[in-house]
N, CA, C and O of each residue as an XYZ file, in Angstrom:
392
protein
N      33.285    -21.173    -15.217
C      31.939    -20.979    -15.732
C      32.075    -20.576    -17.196
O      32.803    -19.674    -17.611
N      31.184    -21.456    -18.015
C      31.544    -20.705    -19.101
C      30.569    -20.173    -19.591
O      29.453    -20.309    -19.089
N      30.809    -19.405    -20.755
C      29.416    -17.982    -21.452
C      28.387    -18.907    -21.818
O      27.344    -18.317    -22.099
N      28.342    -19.734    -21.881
C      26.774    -20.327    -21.869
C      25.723    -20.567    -20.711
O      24.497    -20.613    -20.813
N      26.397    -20.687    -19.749
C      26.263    -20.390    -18.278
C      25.994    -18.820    -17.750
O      24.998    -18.423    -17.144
N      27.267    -17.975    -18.189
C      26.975    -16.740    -18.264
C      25.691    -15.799    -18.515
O      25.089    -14.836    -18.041
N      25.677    -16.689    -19.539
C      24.259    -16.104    -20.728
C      23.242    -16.607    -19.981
O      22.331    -15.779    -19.964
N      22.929    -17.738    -19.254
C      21.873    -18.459    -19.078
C      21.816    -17.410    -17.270
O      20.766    -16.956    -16.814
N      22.480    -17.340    -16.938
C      22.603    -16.572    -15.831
C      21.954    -15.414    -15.976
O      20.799    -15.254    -15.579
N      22.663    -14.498    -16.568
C      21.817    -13.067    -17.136
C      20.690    -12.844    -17.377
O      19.944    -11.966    -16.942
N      20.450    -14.018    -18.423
C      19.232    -14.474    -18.737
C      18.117    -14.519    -17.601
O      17.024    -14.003    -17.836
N      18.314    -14.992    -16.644
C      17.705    -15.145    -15.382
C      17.449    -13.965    -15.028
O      16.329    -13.484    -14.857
N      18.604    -13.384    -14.886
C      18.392    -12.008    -13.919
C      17.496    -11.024    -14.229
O      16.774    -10.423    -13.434
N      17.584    -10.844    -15.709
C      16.588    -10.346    -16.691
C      15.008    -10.478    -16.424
O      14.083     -9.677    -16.288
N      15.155    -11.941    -16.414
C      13.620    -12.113    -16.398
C      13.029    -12.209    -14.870
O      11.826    -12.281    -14.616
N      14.012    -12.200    -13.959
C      13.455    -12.107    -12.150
C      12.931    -10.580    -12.203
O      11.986    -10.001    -11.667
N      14.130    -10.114    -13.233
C      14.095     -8.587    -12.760
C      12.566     -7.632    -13.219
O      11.990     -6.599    -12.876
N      12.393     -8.875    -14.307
C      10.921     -8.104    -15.346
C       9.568     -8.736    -14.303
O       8.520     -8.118    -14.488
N       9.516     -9.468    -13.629
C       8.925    -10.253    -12.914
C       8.893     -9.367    -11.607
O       7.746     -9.248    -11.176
N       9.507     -8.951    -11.136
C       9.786     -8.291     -9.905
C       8.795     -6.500    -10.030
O       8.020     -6.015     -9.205
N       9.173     -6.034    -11.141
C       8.539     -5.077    -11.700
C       6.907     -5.155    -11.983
O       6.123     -4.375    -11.443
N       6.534     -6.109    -12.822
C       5.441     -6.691    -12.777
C       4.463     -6.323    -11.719
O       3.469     -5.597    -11.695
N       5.259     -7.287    -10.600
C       4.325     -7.309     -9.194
C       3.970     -5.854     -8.557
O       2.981     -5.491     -7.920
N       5.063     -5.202     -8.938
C       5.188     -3.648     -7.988
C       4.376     -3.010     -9.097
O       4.079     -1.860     -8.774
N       3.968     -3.310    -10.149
C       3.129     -2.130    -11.111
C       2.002     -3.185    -10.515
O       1.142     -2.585     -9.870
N       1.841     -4.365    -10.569
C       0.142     -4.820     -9.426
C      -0.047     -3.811     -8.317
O      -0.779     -2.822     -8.273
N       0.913     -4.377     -7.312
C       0.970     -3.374     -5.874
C       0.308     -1.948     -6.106
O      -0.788     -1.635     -5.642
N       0.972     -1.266     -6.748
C       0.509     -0.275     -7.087
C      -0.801      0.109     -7.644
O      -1.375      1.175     -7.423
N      -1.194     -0.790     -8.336
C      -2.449     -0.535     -8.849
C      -3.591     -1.068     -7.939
O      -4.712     -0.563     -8.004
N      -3.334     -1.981     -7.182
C      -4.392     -2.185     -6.331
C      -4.094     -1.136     -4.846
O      -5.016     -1.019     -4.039
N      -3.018     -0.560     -4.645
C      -3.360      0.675     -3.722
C      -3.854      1.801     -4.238
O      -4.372      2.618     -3.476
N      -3.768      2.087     -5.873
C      -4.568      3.135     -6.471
C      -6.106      3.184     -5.989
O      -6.864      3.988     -5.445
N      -6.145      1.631     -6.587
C      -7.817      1.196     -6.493
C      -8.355      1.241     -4.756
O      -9.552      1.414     -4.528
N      -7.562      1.104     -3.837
C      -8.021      0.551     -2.229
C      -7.908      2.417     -2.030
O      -8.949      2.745     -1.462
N      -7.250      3.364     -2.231
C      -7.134      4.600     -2.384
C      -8.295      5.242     -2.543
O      -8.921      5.931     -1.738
N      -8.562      4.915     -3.816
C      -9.807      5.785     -4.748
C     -10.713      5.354     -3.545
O     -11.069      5.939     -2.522
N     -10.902      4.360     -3.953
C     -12.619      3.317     -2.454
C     -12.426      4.173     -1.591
O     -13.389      4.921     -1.423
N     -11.035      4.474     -0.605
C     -11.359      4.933      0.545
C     -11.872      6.291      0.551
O     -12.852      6.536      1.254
N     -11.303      7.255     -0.184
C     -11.577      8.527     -0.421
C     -13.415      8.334     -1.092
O     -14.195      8.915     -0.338
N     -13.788      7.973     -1.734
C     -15.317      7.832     -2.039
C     -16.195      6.863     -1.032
O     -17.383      6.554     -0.936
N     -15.258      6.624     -0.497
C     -16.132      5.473      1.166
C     -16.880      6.800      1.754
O     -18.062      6.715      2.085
N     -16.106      8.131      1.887
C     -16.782      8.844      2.290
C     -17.986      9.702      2.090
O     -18.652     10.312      2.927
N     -18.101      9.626      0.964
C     -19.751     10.234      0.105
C     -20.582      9.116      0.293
O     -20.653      8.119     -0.425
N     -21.493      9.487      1.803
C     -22.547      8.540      1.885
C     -23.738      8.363      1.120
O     -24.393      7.321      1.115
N     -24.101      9.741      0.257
C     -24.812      9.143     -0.613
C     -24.565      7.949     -1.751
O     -25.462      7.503     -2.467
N     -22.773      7.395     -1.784
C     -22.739      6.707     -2.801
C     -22.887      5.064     -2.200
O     -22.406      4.834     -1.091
N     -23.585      3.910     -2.991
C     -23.712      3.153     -2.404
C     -22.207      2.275     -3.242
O     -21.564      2.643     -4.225
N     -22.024      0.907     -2.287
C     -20.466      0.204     -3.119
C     -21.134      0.303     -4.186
O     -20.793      1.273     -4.864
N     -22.249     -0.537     -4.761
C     -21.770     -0.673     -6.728
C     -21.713      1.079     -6.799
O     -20.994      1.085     -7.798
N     -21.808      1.765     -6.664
C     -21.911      3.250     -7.400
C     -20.297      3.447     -7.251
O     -19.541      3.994     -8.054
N     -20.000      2.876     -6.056
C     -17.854      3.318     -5.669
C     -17.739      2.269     -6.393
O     -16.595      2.520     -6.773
N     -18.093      0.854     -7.127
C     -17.333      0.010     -7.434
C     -17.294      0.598     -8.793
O     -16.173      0.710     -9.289
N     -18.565      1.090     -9.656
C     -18.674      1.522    -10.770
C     -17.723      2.452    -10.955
O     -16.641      2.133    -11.448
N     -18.059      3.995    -10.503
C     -16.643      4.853    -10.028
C     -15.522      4.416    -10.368
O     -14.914      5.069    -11.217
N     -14.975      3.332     -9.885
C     -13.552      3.087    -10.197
C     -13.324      2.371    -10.963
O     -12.367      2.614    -11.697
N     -13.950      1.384    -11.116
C     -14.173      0.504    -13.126
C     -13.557      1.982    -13.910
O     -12.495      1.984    -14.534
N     -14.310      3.028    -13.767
C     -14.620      3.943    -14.776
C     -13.039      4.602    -15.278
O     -12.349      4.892    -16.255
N     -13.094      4.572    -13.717
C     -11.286      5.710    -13.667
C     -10.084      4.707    -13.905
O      -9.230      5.112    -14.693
N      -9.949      3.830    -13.509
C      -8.805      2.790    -13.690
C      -8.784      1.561    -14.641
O      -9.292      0.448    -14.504
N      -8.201      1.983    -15.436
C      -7.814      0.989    -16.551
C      -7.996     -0.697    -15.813
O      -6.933     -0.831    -15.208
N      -8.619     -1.670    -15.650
C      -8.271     -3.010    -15.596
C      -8.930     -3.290    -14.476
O      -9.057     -4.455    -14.102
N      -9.547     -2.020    -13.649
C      -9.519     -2.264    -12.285
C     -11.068     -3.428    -12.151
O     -12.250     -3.101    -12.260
N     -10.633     -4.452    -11.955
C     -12.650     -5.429    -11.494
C     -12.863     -5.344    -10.090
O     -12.839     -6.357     -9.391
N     -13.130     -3.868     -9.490
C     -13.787     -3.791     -8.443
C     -15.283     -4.390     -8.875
O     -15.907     -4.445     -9.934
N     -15.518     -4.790     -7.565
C     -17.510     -5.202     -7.497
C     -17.552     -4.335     -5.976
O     -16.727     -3.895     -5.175
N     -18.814     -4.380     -6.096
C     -19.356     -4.015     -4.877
C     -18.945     -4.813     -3.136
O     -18.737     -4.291     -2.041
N     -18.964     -5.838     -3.459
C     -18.053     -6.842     -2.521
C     -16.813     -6.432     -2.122
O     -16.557     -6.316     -0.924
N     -15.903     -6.168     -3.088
C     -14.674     -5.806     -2.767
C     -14.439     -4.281     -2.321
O     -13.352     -3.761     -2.069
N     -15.694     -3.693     -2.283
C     -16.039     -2.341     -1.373
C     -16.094     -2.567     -0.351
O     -15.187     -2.191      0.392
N     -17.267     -3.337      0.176
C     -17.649     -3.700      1.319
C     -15.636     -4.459      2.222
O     -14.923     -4.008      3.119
N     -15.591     -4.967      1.849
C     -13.760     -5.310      1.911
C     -12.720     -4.312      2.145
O     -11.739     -4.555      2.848
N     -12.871     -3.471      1.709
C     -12.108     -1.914      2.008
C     -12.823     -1.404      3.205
O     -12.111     -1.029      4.138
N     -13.999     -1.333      3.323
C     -14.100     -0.333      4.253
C     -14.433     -0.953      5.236
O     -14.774     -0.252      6.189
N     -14.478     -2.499      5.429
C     -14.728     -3.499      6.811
C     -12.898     -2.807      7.308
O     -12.669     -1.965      8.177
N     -11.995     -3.434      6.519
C     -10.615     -2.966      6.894
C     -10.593     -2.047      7.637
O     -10.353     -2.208      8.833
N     -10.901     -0.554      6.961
C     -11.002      0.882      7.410
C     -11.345      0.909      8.411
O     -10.832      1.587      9.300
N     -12.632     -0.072      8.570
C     -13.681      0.570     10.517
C     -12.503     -0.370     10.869
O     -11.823      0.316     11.632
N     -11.854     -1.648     10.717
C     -10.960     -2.308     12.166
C      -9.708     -1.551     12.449
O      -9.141     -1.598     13.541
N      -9.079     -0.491     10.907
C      -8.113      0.092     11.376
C      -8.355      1.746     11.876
O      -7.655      2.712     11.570
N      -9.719      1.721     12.840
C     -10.263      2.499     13.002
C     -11.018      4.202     12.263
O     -11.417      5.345     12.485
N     -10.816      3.369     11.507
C     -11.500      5.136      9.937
C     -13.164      5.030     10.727
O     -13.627      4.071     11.346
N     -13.702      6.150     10.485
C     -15.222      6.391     10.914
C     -15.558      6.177      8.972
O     -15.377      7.003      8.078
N     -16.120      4.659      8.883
C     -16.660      4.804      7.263
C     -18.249      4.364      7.315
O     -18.666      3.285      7.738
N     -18.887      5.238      6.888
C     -19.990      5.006      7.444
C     -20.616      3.999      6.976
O     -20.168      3.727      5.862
N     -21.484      3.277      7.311
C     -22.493      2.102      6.817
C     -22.940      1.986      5.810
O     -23.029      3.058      5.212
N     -23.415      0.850      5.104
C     -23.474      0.739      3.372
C     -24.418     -0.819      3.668
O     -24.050     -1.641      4.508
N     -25.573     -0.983      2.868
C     -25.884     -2.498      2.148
C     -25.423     -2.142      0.906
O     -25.581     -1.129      0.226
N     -24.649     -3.463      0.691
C     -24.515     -3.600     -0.698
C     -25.877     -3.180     -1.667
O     -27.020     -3.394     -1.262
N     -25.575     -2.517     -3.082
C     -26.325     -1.618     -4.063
C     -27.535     -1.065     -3.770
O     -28.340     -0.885     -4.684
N     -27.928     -0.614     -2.079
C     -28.730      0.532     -1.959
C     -28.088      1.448     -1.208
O     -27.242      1.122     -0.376
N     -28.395      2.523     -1.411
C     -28.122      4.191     -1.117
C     -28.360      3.888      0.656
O     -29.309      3.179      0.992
N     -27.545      4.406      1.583
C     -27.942      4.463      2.792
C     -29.476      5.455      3.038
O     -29.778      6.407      2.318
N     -30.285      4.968      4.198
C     -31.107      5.918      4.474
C     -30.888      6.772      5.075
O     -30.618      6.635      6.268
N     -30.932      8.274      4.327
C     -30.680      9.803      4.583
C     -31.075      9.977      6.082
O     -32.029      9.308      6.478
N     -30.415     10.840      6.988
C     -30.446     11.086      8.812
C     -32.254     11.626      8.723
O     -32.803     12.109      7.732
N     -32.743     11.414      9.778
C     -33.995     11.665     10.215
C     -33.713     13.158     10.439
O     -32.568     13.462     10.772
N     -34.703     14.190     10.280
C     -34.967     15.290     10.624
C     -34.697     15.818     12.037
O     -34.736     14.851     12.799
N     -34.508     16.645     12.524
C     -34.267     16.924     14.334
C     -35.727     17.192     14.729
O     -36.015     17.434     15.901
């Protein structure tokens, strides 16, 4: 093998290796973002755009919508979380009086 091969080799490894990193700083940032949602899934006064806004706010890059709320917390109720009910961008209606 010779160093041009060498080089072109390295070369590779380099750039799998910057590539590989890449993905895991994504990964990460979209469990930041699926994180934040779940922990504010729980303030029923907030409706998704108010959690989607929320996290626009806090995370650099993050394009939550309200949709991709509703997406987190469909997940949550199948992996059994109690998340309470939401229409997309209205406020749930507050419990009836006893």
């Amino acid at each position: 093998m010779g160093q041009a091969d060498r080089t072109a080799k390295a070369r590779e490894a380099k750039a799998a290796k910057a590539r590989a990193a890449r993905a895991a700083e994504e990964a990460v940032g979209r469990g930041q973002t699926a994180g934040m949602i779940a922990g504010l899934l729980s303030h029923r006064e907030l409706s998704y755009d108010e959690i989607a806004s929320r996290v626009r706010q806090e995370l650099a890059g993050a394009r939550t919508t309200a949709r991709s709320v509703a997406s987190v917390a469909s997940r949550l109720r199948r992996g059994g979380m109690a998340v309470p009910d939401r229409r997309f961008g209205t406020p749930p209606t507050p419990p009836k009086a006893a």
